[in-house]
C-alpha positions as CSV (number, residue, x, y, z in Angstrom):
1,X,-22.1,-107.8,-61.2
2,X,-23.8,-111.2,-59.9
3,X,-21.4,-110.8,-56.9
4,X,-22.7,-107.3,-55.7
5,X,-26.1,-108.2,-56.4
6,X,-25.6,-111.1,-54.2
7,X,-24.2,-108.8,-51.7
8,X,-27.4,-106.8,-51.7
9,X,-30.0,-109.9,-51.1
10,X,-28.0,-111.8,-48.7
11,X,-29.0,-113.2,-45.4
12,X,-26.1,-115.6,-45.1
13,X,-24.4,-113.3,-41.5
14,X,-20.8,-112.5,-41.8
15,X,-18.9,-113.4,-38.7
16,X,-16.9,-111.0,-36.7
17,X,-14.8,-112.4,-34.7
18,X,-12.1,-110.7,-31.8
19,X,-9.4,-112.7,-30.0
20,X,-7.4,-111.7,-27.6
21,X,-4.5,-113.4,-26.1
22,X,-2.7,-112.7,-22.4
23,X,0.2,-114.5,-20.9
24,X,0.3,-115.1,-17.3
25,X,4.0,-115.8,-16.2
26,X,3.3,-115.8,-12.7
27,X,1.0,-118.8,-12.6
28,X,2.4,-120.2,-15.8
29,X,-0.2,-120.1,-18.1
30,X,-1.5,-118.5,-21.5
31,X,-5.1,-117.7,-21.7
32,X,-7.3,-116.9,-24.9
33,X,-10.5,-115.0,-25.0
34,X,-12.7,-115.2,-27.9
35,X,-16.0,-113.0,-28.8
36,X,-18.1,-113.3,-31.6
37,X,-21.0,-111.6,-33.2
38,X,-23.3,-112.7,-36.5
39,X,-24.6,-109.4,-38.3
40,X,-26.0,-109.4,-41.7
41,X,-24.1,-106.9,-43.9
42,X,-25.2,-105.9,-47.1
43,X,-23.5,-103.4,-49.7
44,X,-19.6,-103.1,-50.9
45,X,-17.1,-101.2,-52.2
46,X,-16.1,-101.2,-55.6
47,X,-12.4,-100.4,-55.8
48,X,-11.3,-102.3,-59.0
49,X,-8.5,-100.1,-61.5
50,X,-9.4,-97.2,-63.6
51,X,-11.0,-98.9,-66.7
52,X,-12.2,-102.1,-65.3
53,X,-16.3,-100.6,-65.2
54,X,-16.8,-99.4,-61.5
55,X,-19.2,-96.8,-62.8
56,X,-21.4,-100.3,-65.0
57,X,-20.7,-102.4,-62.7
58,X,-22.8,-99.5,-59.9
59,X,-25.6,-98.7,-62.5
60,X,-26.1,-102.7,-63.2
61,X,-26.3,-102.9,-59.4
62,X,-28.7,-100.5,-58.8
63,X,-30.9,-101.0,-61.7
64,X,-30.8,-105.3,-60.6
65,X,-32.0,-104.0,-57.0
66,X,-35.0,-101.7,-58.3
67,X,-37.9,-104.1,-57.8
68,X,-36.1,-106.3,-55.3
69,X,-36.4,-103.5,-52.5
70,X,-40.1,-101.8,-52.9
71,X,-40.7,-98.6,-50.9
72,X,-43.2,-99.5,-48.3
73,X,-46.1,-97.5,-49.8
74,X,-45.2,-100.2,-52.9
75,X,-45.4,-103.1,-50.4
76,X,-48.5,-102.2,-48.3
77,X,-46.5,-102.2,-45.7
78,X,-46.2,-99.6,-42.4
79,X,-42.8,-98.0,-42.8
80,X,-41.4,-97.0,-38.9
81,X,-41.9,-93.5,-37.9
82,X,-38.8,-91.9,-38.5
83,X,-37.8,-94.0,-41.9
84,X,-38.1,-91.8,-44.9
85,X,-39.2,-94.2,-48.0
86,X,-36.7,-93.8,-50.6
87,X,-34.9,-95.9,-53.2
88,X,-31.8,-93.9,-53.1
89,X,-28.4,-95.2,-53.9
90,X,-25.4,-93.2,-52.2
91,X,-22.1,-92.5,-54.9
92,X,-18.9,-91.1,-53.6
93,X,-16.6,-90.2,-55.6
94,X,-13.5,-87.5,-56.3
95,X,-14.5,-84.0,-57.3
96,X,-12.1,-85.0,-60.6
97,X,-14.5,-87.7,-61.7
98,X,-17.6,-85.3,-62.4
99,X,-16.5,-83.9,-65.2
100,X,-16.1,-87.2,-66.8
101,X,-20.0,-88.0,-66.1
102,X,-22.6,-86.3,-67.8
């Protein structure tokens, strides 16, 4: 749990990083490219074994990150145009699993 909440308040960036490699035999060399490119990625996946507490690990998450992440009319704050202010937590999960939640 204190690793997914971490997840969620980070602003440490992740690195992505693509390199790409290209021989030359005609002029004898080897060349490398690199690109990089910070962003800041917040979320995860939880994909431990059946029994290990995905589904109390997710509510712990989400009830942690409650206050932490005020709607903007709770933070006074101008919310862009198109944003629609919600606290919403997306859950995907097999059709099978429903009838195991009530």
């Amino acid at each position: 749990l204190g690793w997914m909440v971490a997840q969620e308040t980070t602003t440490a960036p992740f690195v992505e990083e693509e390199v790409c490699e290209n021989v030359l035999p005609a002029l004898g060399l080897r060349m490398d490219g690199m690109a990089q490119v910070s962003k800041v990625i917040r979320g995860g996946i939880v994909a431990d074994q059946v029994g290990y507490g995905k589904t109390a690990i997710s509510i712990g998450v989400i009830l942690a990150n409650q206050l932490k992440f005020p709607t903007p009319q709770q933070a006074k704050v101008a919310a862009p145009v198109a944003a629609i202010p919600t606290k919403a937590t997306l859950v995907i999960a097999p059709s099978q699993l429903l009838r195991q939640w009530p």
